[in-house]
N, C-alpha and C positions, 0 to 999 in steps of 0.2 A: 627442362623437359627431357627426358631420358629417352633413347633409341627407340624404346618399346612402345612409349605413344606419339614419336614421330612418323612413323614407317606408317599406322591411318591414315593419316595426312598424304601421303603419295598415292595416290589411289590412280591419278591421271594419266600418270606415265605410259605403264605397261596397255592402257588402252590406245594408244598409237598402235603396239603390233596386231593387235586386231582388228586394226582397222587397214591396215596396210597390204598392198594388192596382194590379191589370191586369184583373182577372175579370169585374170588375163589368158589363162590357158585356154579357156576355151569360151574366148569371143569368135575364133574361128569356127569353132563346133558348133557355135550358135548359129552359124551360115548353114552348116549342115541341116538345123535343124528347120531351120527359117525354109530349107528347097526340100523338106521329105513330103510334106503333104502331096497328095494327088490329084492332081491341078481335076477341077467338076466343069464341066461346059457350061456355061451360065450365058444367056441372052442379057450383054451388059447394058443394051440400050431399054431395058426391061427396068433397071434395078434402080431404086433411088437413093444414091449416098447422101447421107449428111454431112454437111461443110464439116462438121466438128469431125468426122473419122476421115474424111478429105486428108483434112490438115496435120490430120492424126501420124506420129511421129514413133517409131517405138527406141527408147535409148539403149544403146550398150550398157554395160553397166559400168562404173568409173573403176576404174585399175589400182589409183592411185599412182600411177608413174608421173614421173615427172613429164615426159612423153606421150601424156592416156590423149590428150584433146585429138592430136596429130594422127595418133594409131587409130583413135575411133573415125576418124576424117576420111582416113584411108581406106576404112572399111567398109565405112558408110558408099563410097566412090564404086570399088570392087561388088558391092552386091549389087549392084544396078546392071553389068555384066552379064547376059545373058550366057555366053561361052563361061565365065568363070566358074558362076553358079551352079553350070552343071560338070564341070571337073571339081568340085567341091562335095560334090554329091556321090565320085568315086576314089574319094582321099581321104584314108583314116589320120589320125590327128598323129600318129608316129611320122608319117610321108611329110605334114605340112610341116613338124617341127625341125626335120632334117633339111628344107627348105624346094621340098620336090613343087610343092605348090607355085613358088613363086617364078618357075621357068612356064607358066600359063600365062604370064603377065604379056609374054610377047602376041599372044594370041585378042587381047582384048581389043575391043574399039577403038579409034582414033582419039574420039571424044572424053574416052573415060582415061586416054593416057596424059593428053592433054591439061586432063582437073589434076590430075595426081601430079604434074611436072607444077601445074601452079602453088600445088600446097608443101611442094619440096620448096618453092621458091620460097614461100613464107614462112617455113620452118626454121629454112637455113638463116632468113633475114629477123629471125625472134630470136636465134641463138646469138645470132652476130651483136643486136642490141645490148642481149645479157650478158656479151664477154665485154664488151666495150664500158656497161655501165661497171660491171667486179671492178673492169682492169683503174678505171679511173677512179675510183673509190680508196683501193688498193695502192697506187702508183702515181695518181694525179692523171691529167690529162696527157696522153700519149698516143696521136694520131696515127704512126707509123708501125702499130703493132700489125703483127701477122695472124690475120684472122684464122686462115686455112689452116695453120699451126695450130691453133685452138678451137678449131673445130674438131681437131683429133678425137676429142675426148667422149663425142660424142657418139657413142656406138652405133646408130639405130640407124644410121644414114650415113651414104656415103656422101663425106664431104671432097671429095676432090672433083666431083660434078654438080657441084652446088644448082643448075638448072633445069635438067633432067629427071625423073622418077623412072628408073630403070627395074632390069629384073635382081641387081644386085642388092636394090633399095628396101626391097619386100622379103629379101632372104635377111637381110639383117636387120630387119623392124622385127620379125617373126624369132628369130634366133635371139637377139640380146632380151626381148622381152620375157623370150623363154626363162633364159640365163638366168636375168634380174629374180624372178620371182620361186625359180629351183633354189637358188641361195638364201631366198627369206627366211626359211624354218634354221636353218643354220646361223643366220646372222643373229634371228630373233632368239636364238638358246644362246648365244651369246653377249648378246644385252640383259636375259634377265640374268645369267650366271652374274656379269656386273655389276646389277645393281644388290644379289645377295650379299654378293662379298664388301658392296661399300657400304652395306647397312650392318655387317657383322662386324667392320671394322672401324664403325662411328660406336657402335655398342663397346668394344673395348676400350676405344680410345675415350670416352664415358667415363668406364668404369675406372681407368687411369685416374682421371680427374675425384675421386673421393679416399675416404678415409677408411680402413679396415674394417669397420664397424656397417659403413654406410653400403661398402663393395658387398660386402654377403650379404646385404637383405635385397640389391638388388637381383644377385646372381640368384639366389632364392626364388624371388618374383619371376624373372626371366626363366626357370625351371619351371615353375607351377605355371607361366602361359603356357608352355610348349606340352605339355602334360596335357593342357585342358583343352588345347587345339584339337590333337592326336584323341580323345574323347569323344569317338561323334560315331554312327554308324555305321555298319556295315556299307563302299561303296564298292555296287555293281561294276563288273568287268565293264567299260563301252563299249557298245556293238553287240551283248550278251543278248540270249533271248531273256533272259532274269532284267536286263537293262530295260531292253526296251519293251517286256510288259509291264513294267513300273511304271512308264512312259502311258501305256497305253489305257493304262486303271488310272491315274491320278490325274493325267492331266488332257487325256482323250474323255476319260467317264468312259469308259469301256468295260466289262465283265472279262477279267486276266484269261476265263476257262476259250472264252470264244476268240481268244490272240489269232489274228489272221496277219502273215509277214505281207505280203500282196496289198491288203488294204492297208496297211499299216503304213507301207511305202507310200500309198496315195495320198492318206490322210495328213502326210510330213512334207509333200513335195508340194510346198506353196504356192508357188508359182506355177504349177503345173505343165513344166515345160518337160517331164519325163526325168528328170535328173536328181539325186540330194546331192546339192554342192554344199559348200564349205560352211557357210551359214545356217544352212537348215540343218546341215547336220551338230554344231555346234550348239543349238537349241534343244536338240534332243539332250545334251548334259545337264540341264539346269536342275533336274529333281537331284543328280549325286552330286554335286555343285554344292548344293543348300544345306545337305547334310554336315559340309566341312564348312561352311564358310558363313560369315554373319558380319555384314558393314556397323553394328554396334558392337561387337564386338572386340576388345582391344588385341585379343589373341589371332585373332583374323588378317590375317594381310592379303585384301584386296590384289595386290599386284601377282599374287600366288594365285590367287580363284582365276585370274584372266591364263596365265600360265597354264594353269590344270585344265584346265578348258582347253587349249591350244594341245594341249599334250595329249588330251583324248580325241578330238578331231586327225591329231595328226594319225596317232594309231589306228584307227579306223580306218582310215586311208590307206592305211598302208597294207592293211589285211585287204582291203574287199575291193579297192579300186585297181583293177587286174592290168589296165589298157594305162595308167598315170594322165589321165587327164584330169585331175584333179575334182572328178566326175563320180558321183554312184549311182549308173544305170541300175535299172529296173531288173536285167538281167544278174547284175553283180551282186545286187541285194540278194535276192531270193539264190543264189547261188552260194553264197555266204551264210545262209540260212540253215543250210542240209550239209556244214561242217560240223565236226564233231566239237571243235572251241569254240560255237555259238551255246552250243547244248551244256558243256561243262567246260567254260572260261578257269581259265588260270586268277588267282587273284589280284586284283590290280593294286599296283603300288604307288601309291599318293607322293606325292612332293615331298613331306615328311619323312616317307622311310628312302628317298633318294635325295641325298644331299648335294645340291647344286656345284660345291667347287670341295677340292679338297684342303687340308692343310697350306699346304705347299703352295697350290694356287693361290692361296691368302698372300702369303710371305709374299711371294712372286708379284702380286696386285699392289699391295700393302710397300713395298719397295719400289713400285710403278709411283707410284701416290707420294713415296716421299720426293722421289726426284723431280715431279713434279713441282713440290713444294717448294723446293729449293731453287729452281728454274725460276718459278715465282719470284721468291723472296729475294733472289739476285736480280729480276727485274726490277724490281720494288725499290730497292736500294738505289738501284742505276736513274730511274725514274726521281726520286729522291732528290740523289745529287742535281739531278739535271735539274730540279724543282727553287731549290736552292740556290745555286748558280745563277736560276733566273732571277729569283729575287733579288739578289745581290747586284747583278744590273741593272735591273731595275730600281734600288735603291739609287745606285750611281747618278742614273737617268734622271730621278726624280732630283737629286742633290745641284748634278748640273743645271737644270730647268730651273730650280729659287735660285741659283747665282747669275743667270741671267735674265731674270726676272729681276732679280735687286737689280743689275746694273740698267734693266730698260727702265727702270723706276726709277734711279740718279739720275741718269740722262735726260727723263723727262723732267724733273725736278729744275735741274740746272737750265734747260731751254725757259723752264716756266718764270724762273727768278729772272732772268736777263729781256724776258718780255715784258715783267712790269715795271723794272729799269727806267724813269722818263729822259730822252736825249737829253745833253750839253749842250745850251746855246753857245757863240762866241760872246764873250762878254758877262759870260755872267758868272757866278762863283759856284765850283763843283766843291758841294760838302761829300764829304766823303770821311766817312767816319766818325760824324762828329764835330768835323775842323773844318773851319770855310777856306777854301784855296783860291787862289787869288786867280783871275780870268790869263789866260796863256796867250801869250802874243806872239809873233811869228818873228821870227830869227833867233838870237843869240842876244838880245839887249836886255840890259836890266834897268831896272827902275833904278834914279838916283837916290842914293843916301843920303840921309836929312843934314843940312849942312853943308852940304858939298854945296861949289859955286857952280852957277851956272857956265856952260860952258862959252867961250867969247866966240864971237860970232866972226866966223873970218873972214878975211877980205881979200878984196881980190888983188 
């Protein structure tokens, strides 16, 4: 099976980074938004809830951090806060991420400090589990390790107060998760650069493996996909108004002439919580998406469509969300609207005409890979000997084990013959071999020789 229909087959991969946290920015903002309504005087002993919206629970949305349970816990804690809620209601999301928010922490209730010191406690004591169960996995059982030394690693809480939730607690749950998820679009352009380069470099190393005849009609093929890929439609600038009346004809059923930007935002903000986050707007790419891309097809590489996808969500963001909260208000929209690059977009340059790594970085990967290889294969070796070696005792062991097995089996042989042995009476004749032996009497006397006189009887 050659590079070119392997690389269908990975389709899974590259959907981890789209599914990997993007939210997180503004689960705070969603506090914001949760305290903007305008509280109505209502006669509550008027009104009848139903058990089902009693119990009714609204979720965060999951972050995917490693840390999401704990930061949702604590959030969830924090909005119950009557003082927080409303210094949350005059902090824009620059304030909270520089960590101004969390010097409000000394202002809240007893009771809501109290939960938050419990769920540090159980935090600290879920990390403590997991380094314990690594370390002994890793190292065997080692009771004397220093936990607080390994708790370093864990940014989002200070571990040198392992029982308290302090105000330093919530600066640095707010701050590393920031971090974490500003570095995603960088990490994730650097996982898919790696997996170009080890798909261009399974494709050579391929082609190594054939005969002159067999290498040009693949290099051949490999030219006629990339021709046939690069074959596809015109796609719209993201964010264009060309974009998104395409959007609004094909898969709203709308007439392009009545394109309204205002309704257009509502008609896209699902959830209608005021916002296009990262999701909804990634959904708007699906019609220039389709254009390049086709899961039957062999010239398609799935893991590119999820890429180009990221790659226009990310630019769109980067024009129109003015505030970086990873947000496109309602104001940002229509403000983005009445630019002159919504009206005549530059043309957008596909995966294709931007090539992921260059030469160099190949070599550079490609000499990653081989040292690898070698690291390997010196293991492999070592593993080997040491494979062998054991055999070799084990042989020994096994050799030892029948020679004293033969000798517990002599030994028992020998006790078993001398047990059905039957005694020597006195007097009676021990055949022994064959030959009757004459009965053994006690001293030194012999029987007399035939012949001989008897002896005279003396006298006194």
């Amino acid at each position: 099976m050659s590079p070119t229909t392997r690389r269908k087959e990975t389709t899974a991969g590259p959907k981890m980074c789209h599914q990997i946290p993007w939210r997180c920015f503004y689960l705070f903002t969603c506090l914001l938004l949760w305290t903007e309504a305008v509280p109505v005087a209502i006669d509550k002993t008027k009104v009848q809830v139903p058990e089902e919206q009693k119990e009714e629970k609204v979720d965060h949305p999951d972050t995917g951090l490693y840390y999401d349970r704990y930061l949702r816990e604590v959030i969830d804690v924090l909005e119950t806060d009557k003082h927080f809620r409303e210094k949350l209601q005059n902090t824009d999301m620059e304030d909270i991420k520089q960590g101004k928010l969390a010097k409000e922490l000394d202002f809240v209730s007893h009771h809501i400090r109290t939960k938050l010191d419990e769920l540090k406690r159980q935090e600290v004591s879920r990390l403590r589990t997991l380094i314990k169960a690594k370390h002994e996995m890793q190292n065997g059982n080692d009771l004397s390790m220093d936990h607080q030394a390994l708790l370093k690693q864990f940014e989002y809480l200070n571990h040198i107060n392992p029982h308290t939730f302090e105000t330093d607690d919530l600066d640095k749950l707010i701050k590393t998760a920031t971090k974490d998820l500003e570095n995603y679009d960088k990490e994730r352009h650097e996982e898919f650069k790696r997996y170009e380069m080890m798909k261009e470099h399974e494709r050579r190393e391929y082609l190594n493996t054939l005969d002159e005849e067999k290498r040009k009609k693949e290099e051949e093929h490999y030219e006629e996909m990339k021709k046939k890929h690069s074959d596809h439609p015109k796609v719209n600038h993201p964010g264009s108004q060309d974009q998104l009346k395409e959007v609004w004809e094909e898969a709203d059923g709308l007439d392009p002439v009545d394109f309204d930007p205002k309704t257009f935002f509502k008609l896209h903000d699902s959830n209608g919580d005021g916002y296009l986050d990262e999701q909804e707007l990634e959904a708007l790419f699906t019609k220039e998406l389709e254009k390049m891309y086709d899961p039957n097809n062999e010239e398609d590489d799935m893991v590119e469509m999820e890429e180009e996808r990221l790659r226009m969500r990310e630019h769109v963001m980067n024009e129109v969300d003015t505030n970086r909260d990873r947000l496109v208000s309602l104001d940002e929209f229509m403000t983005s609207t009445g630019k002159k690059e919504f009206l005549e977009p530059d043309s957008w340059e596909t995966l294709e005409q931007q090539p992921a790594f260059t030469e160099e970085e190949l070599k550079e990967f490609e000499k990653h890979i081989s040292n690898q290889e070698q690291e390997l294969s010196k293991k492999s070796e070592e593993l080997l000997k040491q494979k062998e070696e054991l055999e070799r005792q084990q042989q020994q062991l096994n050799a030892q084990k029948l020679e004293l097995q033969q000798a517990v089996e002599h030994m028992e042989r020998l006790r078993s013959q001398q047990a059905q042995q039957p005694p020597v009476l006195e007097g009676e004749p021990n055949i022994q071999n064959g030959a009757v032996q004459p009965p053994s009497e006690t001293g030194n006397h012999q029987p007399p020789a035939a012949g001989d006189a008897k002896p005279q009887e003396s006298h006194q």
